[in-house]
C-alpha positions in Angstrom: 0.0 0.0 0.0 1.2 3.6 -0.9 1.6 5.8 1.9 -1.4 7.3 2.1 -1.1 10.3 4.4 1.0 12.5 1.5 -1.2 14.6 -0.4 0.3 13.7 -3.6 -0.5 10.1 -3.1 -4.4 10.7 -1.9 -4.4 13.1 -5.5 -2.7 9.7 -7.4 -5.4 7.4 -5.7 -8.6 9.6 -6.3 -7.5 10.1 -9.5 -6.6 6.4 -10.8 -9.7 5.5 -8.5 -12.0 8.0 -10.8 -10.3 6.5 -14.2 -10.8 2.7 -13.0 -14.9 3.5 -11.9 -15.3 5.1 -15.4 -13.6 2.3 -17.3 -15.7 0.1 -15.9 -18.5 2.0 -16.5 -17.6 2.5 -20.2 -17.4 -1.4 -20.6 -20.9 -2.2 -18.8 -22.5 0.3 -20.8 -20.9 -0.9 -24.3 -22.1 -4.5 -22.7 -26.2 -3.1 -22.7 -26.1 -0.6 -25.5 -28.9 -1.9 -28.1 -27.0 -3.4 -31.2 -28.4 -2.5 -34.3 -29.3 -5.0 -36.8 -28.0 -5.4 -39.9 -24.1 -5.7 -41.2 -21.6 -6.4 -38.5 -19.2 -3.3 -38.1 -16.8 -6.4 -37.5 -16.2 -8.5 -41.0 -13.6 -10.6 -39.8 -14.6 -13.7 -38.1 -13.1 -13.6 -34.2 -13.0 -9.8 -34.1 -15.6 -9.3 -31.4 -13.5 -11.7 -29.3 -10.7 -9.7 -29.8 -12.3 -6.6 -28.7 -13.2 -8.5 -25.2 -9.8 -9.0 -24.9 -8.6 -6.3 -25.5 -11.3 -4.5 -23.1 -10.3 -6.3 -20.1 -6.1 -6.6 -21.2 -6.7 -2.5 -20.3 -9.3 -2.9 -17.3 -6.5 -5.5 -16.1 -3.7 -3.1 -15.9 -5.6 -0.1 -14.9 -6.9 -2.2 -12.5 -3.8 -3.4 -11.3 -2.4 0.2 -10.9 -5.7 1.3 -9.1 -5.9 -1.6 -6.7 -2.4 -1.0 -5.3 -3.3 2.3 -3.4 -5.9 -0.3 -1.7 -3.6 -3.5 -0.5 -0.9 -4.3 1.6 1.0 -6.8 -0.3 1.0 -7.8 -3.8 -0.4 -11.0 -3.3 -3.4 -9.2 -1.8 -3.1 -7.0 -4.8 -3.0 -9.9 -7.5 -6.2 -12.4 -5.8 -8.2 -8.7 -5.7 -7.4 -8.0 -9.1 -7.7 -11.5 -10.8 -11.2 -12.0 -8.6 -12.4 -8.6 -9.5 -11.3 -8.8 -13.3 -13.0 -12.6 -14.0 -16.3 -11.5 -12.2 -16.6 -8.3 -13.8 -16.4 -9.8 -16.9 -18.7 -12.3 -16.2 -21.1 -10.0 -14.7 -20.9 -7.8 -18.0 -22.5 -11.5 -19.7 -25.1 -12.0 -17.3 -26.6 -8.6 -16.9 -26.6 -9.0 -20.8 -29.4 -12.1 -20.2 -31.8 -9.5 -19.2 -32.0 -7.2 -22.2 -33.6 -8.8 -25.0 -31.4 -7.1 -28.2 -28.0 -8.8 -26.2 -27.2 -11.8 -25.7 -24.8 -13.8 -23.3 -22.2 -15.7 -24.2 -19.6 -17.9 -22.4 -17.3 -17.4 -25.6 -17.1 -13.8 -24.7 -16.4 -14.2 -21.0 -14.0 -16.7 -21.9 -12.7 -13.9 -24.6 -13.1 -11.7 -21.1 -10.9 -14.2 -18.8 -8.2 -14.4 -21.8 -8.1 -10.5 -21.7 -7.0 -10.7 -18.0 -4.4 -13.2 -18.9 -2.8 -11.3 -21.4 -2.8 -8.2 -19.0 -0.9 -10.0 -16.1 1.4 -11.4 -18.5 1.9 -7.8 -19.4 2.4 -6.8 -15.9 4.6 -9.4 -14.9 7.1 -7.9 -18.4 6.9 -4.9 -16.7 7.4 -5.6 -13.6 10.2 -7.7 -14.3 11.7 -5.2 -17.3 11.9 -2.4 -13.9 13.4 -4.7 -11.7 16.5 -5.7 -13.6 16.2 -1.8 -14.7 16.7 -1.3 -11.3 19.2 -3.2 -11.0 21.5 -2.0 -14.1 20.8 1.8 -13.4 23.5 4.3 -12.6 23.9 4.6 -8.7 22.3 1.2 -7.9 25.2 -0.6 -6.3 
């Protein structure tokens, strides 16, 4: 957890706090929207799993930046954001049951779950690529 008592910190949190809620927001609502009939705007077969992927890849990693002000230890940090990640995108599925232009699909939380995947693989890259950064800079004997 960051320490929480400098001012510069609380702005960071509120701030990456306020970008997370609106992410998520922007993904339940693309999740209900009505979708028109007619031509797909996606030609190529696969494409809409792609774009769940590549939805929750980004609500991974802002997620993952968010949820640090909030945890002690980055185990903490990891089960919250893995839990958090795999329900909210199955939540986005269900609450699709209940409109009747949407449909739910377990392809697309599986698409979902991938997405998270592919964002802790790209944390864990960065995480290691600053640690041996760390370890090679100027001054870090």
């Amino acid at each position: 957890m960051k320490d929480s008592s400098c001012p510069t910190e609380i702005i960071k949190k509120a701030v990456w706090t306020a970008i997370f809620t609106v992410y998520a927001g922007i993904i339940f609502y693309a999740s209900i929207y009505p979708v028109q009939k007619g031509p797909s705007l996606t030609t190529v077969p696969g494409t809409d799993k792609l774009i769940h992927a590549g939805e929750f890849i980004l609500f991974t990693l802002i997620g993952y930046r968010t949820i640090s002000y909030y945890t002690g230890s980055s185990e903490e940090r990891n089960a919250g954001l893995i839990s958090l990640s795999i329900f909210y995108g199955g939540l986005t599925e269900l609450t699709q049951m209940f409109f009747p232009y949407r449909t739910a699909s377990v392809l697309d939380w599986l698409a979902n779950v991938s997405g998270v995947g592919l964002g802790l693989i790209v944390i864990v890259m960065i995480e290691r690529w600053r640690a041996k950064k760390g370890r090679t800079s100027p001054g870090s004997n």
